[in-house]
C-alpha positions in Angstrom: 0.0 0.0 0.0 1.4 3.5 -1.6 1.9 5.9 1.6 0.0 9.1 1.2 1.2 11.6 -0.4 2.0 14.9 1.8 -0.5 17.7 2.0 1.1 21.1 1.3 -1.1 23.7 3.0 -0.3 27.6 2.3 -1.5 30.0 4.9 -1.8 33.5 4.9 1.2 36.0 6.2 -1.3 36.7 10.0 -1.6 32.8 10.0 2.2 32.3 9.7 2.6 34.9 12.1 0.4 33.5 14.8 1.4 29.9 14.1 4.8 31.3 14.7 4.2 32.9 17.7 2.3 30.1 18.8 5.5 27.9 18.4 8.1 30.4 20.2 6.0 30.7 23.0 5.9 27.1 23.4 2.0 26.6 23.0 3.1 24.5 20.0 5.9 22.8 19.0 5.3 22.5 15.0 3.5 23.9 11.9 2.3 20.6 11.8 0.7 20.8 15.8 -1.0 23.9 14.4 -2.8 22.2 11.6 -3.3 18.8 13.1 -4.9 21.5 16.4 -7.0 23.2 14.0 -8.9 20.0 12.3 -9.6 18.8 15.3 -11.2 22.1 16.3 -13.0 21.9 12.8 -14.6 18.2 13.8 -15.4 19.3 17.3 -17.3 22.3 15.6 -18.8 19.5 13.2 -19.8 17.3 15.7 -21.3 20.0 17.8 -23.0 21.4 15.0 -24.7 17.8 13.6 -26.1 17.2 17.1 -27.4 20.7 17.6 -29.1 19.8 14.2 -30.7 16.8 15.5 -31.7 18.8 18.4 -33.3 20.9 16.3 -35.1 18.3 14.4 -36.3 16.5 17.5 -37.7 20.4 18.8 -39.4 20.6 15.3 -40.9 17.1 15.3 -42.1 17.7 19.3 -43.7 20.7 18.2 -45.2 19.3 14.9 -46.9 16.8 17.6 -48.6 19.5 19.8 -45.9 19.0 22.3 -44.8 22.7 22.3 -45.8 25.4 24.7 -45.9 29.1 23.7 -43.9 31.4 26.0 -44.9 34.3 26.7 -43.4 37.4 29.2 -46.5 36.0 31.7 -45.7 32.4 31.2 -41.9 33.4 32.2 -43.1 35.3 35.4 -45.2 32.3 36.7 -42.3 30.0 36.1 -39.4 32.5 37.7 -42.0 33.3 40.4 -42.3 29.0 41.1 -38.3 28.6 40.6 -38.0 31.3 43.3 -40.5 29.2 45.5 -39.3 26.6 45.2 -35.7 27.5 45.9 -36.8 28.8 49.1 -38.4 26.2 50.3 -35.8 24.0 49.7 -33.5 26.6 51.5 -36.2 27.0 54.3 -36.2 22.8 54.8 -32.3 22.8 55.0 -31.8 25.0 57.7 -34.9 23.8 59.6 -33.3 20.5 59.5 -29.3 21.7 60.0 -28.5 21.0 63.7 
């Protein structure tokens, strides 16, 4: 089996420069770290980016079912107001029960 050929990348003269620094500062040790860091960042991005799609899909299927809820600035008071109870109760029931 043929070994791959090498990939010749050209980069701009700030992306040089900040690969550059990058290496004299000892953050990388190679041109080579700097690309091989950079795809990885690109297939985290991907990867992040195909689930949020998903997501997305799943919220537009839940919502095509009748499974939404509209919010609304009232709808957002009642639920803060029954977070804020609820936290204080919880609160209250702690130190009630703290010796």
């Amino acid at each position: 089996m043929p070994y791959p050929r090498a990939m010749q990348v050209d980069l701009t003269l700030d992306q040089k420069a900040f690969v550059r620094r990058a290496i004299e500062t000892g953050r990388l040790h190679s041109e080579e770290d700097a690309v091989q860091e950079a795809l990885a960042l690109w297939e985290e991005r991907e990867r992040q980016r195909a689930e949020f799609l998903l997501t997305l899909e799943d919220a537009r299927a839940s919502l095509s079912r009748g499974e939404g809820r509209v919010v609304t600035e009232e709808s957002m008071r009642r639920l803060s107001s029954e977070v804020k109870e609820r936290g204080r109760a919880r609160l209250l029931a702690e130190l009630t029960t703290t010796p």
